[in-house]
N, C-alpha and C positions, 0 to 999 in steps of 0.2 A: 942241120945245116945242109946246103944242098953243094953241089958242086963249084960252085962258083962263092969267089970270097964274100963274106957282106950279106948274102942270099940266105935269108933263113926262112922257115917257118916255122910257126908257134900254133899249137894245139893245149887242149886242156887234157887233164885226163878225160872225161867226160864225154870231149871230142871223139877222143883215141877210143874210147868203149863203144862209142855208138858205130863208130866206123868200122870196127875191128867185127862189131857182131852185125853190121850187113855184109860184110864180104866173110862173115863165117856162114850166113845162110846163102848168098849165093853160090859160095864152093860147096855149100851142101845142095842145093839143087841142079848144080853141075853133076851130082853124082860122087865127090868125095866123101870116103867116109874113114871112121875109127882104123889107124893099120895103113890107111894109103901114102902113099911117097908123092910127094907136090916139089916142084923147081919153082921157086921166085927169081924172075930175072926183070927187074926193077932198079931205077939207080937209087938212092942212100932217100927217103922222103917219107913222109906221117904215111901216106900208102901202103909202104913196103914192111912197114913196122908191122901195121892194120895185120897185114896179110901172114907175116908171122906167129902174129898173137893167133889170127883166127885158127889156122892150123890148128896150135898147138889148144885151144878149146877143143876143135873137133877131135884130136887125136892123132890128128895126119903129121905124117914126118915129112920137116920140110929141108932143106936144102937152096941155100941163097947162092946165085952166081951173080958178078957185076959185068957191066960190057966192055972192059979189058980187056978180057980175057980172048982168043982168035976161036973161031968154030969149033977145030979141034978140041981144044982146050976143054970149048963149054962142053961139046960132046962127052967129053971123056967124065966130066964133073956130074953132067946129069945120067950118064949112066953108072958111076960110082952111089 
C-alpha cells in the first residue's frame, strides 16, 4: 500500500524477482558488492521492496530510512 489510503499496488512474485534481480545487477554495476552497507531512502513501494531483496542476494547490508525523519536524523541513521 502506498501512502495515501485506497492506493495500492499489486505485483506478482514473478514481478517482484524480475525486478528485484535488475536492480541487483545494477547495484552490482554500480560497484556494490558482497560486505557493502547500502541506505534505501525510498517511501513504503514494490521498488523499495526490489531494492532490499536485491541487497540482501548480493550480500550488501542494507539499512532503510523513510522521509520523516529531519536531516539530522537521517544523518545520524545512515552513519549508524
Amino acid at each position: 500500500e502506498k501512502d495515501e489510503p485506497g492506493e495500492e499496488e499489486r505485483v506478482t512474485y514473478r514481478e517482484l524477482l524480475e525486478l528485484t534481480c535488475r536492480l541487483g545487477n545494477t547495484l552490482k554495476r554500480q560497484g556494490v558488492k558482497q560486505g557493502d552497507r547500502v541506505t534505501i531512502y525510498m517511501p513504503p513501494c514494490p521498488l523499495a521492496v526490489a531494492g532490499m531483496l536485491a541487497c540482501a542476494r548480493i550480500g550488501a547490508v542494507h539499512a532503510v530510512v523513510f522521509a520523516g525523519f529531519s536531516a539530522e536524523s537521517l544523518a545520524d541513521r545512515i552513519r549508524d
